[in-house]
SEPAVO-404531 format. One record per residue (C-alpha): residue number from 1; z, x, y. Coordinates in steps of 0.1 Angstrom, whole numbers, always signed. Each point is the difference from the previous one (the first is absolute). Example, Ala and Ser with C-alpha at 12.3 -4.5 7.8 and 13.67 -1.06 7.14 Angstrom:
 pos    up  east north
   1   +78  +123   -45
   2    -7   +14   +34
This chain:
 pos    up  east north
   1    +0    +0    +0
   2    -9   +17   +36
   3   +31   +12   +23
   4   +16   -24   +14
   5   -11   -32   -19
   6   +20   -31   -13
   7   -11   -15   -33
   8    -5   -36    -6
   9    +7    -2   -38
  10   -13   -28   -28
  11    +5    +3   -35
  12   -30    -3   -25
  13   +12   -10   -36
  14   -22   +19   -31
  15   -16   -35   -11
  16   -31   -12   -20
  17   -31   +13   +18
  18   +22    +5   +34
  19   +21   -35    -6
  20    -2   -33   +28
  21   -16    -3   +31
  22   +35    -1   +14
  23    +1   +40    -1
  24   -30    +6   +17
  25   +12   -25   +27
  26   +30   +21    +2
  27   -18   +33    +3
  28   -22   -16   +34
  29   +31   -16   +18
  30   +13   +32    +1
  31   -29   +13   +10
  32    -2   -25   +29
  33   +39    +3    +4
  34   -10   +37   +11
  35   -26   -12   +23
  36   +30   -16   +19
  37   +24   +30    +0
  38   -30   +17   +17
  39    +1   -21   +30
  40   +36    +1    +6
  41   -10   +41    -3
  42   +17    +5   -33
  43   -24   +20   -24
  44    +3   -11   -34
  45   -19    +3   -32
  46    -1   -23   -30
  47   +11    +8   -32
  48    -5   -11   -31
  49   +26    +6   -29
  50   -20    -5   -34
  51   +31    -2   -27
  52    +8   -17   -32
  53   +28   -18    +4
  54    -9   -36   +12
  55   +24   -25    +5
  56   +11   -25   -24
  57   -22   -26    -8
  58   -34   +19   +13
  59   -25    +0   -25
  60   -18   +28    -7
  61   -16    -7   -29
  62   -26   -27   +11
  63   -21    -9   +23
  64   -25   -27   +15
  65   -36    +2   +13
  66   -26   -30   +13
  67   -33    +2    -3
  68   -26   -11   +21
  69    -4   -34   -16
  70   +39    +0    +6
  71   +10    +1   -37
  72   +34   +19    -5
  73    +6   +23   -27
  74   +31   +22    -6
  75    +0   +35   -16
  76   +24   +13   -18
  77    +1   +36   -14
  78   -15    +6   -38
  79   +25   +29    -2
  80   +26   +13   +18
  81   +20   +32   -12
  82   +29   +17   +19
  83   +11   +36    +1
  84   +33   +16    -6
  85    +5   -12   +41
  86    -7   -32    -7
  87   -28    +1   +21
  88   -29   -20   -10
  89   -33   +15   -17
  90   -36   -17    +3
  91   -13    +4   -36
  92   -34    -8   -11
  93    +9   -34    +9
  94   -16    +3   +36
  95   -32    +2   -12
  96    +4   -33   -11
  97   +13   -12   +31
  98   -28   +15   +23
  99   -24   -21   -24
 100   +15   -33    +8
 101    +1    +9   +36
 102   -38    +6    +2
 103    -3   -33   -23
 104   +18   -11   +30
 105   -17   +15   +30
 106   -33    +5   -15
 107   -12    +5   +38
 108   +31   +24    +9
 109    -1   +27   +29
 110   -12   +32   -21
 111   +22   +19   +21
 112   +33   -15    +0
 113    -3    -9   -37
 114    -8   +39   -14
 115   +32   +12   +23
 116   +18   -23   -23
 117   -13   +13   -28
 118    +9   +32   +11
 119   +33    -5    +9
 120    +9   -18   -29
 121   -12   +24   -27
 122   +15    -1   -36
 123   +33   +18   -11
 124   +10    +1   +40
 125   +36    -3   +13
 126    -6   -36   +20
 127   +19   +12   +31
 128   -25   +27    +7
 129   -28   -22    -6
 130   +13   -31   +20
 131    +1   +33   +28
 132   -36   +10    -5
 133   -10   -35    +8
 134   +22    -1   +28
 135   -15   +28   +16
 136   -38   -12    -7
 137    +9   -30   +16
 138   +20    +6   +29
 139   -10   +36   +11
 140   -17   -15   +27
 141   +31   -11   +14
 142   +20   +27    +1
 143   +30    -7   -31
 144   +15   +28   -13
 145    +5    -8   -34
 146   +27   +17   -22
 147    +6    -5   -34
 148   +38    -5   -10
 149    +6   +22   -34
 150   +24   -22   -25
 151   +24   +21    +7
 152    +4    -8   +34
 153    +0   -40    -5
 154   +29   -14    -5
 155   -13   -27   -25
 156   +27   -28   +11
 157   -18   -14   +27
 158   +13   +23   +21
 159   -23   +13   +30
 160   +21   +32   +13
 161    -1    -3   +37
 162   +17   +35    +1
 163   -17   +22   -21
 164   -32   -20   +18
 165   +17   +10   +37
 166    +5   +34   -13
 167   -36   +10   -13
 168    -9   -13   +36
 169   +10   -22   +28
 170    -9   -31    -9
 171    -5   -30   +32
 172    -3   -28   -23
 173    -3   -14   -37
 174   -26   -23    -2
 175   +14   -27   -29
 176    -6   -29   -18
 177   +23   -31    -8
 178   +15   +16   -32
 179    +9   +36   +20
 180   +10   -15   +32
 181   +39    -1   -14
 182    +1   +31   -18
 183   -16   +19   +30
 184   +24   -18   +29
 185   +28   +11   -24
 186   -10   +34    -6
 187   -10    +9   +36
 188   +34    -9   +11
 189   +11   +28   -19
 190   -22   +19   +25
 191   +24    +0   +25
 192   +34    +9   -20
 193   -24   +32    -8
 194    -9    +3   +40
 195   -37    -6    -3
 196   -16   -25   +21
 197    -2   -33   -20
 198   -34   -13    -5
 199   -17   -30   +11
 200    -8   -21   -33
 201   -32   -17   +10
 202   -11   -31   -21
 203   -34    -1   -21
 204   -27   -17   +21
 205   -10   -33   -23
 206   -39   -12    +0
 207   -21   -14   -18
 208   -40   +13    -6
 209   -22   -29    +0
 210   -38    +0    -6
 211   -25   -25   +24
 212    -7   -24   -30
 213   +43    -5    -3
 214    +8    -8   +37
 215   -29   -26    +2
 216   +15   -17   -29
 217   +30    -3   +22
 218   -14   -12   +30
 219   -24   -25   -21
 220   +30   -14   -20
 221   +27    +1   +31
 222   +27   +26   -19
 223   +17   +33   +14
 224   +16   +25   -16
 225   +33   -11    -8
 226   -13   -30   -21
 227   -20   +19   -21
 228   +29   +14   -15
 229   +11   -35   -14
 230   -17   +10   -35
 231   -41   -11    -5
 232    +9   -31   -13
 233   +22   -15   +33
 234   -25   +12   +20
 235   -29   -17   -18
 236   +24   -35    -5
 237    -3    +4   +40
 238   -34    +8    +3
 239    -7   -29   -26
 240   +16   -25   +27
 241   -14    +8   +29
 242   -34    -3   -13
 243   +10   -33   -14
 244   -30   -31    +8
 245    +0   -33    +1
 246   -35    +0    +3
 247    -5    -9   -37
 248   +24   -28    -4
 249   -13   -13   +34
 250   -37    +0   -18
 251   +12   -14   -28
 252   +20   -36   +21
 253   -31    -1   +19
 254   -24    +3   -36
 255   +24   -31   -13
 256    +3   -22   +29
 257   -38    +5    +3
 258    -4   -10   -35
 259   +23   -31    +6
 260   -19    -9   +29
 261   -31    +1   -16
 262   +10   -24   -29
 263    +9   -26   +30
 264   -31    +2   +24
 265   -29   +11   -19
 266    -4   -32   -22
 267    +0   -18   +33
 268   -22   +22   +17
 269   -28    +5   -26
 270    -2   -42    +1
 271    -3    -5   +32
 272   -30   +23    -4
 273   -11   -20   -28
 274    +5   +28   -25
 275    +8   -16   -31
 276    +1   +34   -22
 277   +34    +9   -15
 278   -11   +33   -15
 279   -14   +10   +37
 280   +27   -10   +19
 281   +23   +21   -24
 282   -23   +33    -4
 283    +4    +1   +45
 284   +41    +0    -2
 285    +0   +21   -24
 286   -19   +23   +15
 287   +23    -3   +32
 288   +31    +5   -22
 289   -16   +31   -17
 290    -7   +18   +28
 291   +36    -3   +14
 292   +13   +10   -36
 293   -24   +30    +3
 294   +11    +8   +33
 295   +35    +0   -12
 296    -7   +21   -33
 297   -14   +26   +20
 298   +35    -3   +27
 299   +21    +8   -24
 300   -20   +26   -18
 301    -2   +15   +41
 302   +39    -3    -1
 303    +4   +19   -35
 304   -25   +26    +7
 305   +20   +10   +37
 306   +32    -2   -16
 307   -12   +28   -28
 308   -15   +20   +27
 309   +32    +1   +20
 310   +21    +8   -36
 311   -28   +30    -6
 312    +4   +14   +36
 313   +36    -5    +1
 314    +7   +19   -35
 315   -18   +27   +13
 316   +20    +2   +37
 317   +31    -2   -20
 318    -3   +25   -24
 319   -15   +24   +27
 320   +31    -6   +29
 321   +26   -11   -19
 322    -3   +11   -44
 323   +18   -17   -19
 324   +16   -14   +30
 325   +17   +35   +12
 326   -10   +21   +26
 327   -28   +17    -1
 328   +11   +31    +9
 329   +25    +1   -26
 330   -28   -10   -32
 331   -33   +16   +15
 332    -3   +38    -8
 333    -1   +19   +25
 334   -42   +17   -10
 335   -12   -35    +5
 336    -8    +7   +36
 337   -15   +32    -4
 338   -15   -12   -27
 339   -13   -35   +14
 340    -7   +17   +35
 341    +1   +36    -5
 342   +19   +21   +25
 343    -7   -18   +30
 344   +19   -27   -11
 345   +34   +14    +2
 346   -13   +13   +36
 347    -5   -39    +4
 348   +30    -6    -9
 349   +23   +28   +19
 350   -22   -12   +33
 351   +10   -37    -3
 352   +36    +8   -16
 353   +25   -13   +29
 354   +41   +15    -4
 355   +10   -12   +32
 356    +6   -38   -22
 357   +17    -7   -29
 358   -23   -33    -5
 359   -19    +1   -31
 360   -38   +12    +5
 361   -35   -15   -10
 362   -23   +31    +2
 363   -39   -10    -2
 364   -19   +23   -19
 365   -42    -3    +4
């Protein structure tokens, strides 16, 4: 770190192909939380602490992709072997993986998708490779990335403010909800030790959301928040508001029309001096099947919106909310390199805003 420089400090847990979105959300707030030491003329430099030891109930050994046609599919490792550290080994097993993922994103950036490869190579301790991704993907932005040995992890959840302050001084610790606690609490020990105690600086929360998702929104009157009441809630709402009466309308009209007919037409076809039963018949008939085929084809209008609204609205779901979580939490983080290659986390860094807590919708070309 150059002379004189604070560090603003995430931590990167060794996960499946680099783990959730979540961490690489973490990783650009502080980028951006630097951004705003610099105007208050504090130099500081992000850091990024890629270690093993993830909190409890982070899983590592899974992980989700969409593809274009907004089908979800989770990977899971074929083989995962651990060395005398406990740290994880890739085996074999990635190949596998990386085959699925092209399965996946048959039209994948070539360039983001071989420095997976690379940094994910068989029989490779998964903290150095989750740092070799790091530093492919945010180089551009200046992280220092440093690998925590298993020796230096505590491997309680603990996220050693100290032996952090002491390596270097260290502004802020840019956490998520499960480190929030566990960093306030440590920090404080910063001061019994007489070291400046560290801002603890919340993740930034958004959501990434493609053209085809947000019009589905818009066209069906939902935000955000409701789209985390499960598919199902949200399509028993859809379902009602696109409710018609238009049908049973046609259908009153086709029997009082048909009850109408039986009173007048008898009258009407002998004061014309039409003495035909069979023609007087074949004409209200006619009348009552064209209001029967205009009602058919109402309610076949009605069925056929309310399947496209449940196709469209499957597909927003499972893109912003999976399996009604957060996105950030379920999507792997290489889905945007993958999906948009390395601009998109440029995308998303320029429209990232820390200065609100409020949940963010992020549109994506």
């Amino acid at each position: 770190m150059p002379k004189g420089s604070a560090a603003v400090v995430s931590n990167f847990y060794a996960c499946l192909l680099g783990g959730p979105l979540s961490q690489l959300l973490k990783c650009l707030t502080a980028v951006k939380v630097c951004a705003e030491f610099e105007k208050q003329g504090v130099y500081a430099v992000p850091v990024c602490l890629a270690r093993q030891d993830a909190p409890r109930g982070f899983s590592t050994r899974e992980i989700n992709f969409i593809d274009r046609a907004s089908k979800l599919h989770c990977l899971k490792p074929y083989e995962m072997e651990t060395n005398d550290a406990g740290s994880v080994i890739d085996g074999r097993g990635n190949e596998k993986l990386f085959a699925e993922i092209e399965k996946i994103f048959p039209d994948a950036e070539t360039e983001p998708l071989s420095a997976l490869k690379e940094a994910f190579i068989p029989n490779t301790n998964s903290v150095s490779s989750c740092a070799r991704w790091l530093k492919y993907l945010l180089n551009e932005f200046g992280v220092h990335v440093i690998e925590v040995a298993p020796e230096q992890a505590s491997g309680n959840s603990d996220f050693q403010c100290l032996p952090q302050n002491l390596m270097f001084p260290v502004a802020a610790f840019v956490a998520d909800s499960s480190e929030i606690a566990e960093y306030a609490k440590e920090s404080a020990l910063c001061e019994s030790e007489g070291m400046p105690r560290p801002l603890v600086r919340p993740l930034t929360y958004a959501t990434i959301s493609n053209a085809r998702s947000l019009k589905t929104l818009r066209r069906y009157g939902l935000d955000l928040t409701r789209i985390f009441d499960g598919k199902e809630r949200v399509l028993d709402y859809v379902r009602k508001t696109l409710e018609s009466d238009v049908p049973d309308r046609l259908q009153k009209l086709r029997n009082e029309s048909a009850a109408v007919l039986d009173e007048l037409e008898p009258a009407a076809f002998a004061a014309r001096g039409e003495r035909s039963v069979r023609i007087r018949k074949a004409r209200a008939a006619r009348i009552i099947y064209q209001l029967e085929k205009l009602q058919k084809h109402s309610c076949a209008a009605v069925a056929d919106k309310e399947k496209a609204a449940e196709n469209r609205i499957r597909k927003a779901c499972d893109f912003l909310a999976p399996f009604g979580r957060r996105q950030q939490d379920t999507f792997g983080g290489a889905q945007i390199p993958l999906f948009y290659g390395r601009t998109g986390l440029r995308a998303i860094y320029e429209r990232l805003d820390i200065t609100t807590q409020d949940h963010q919708l992020i549109e994506m070309d």
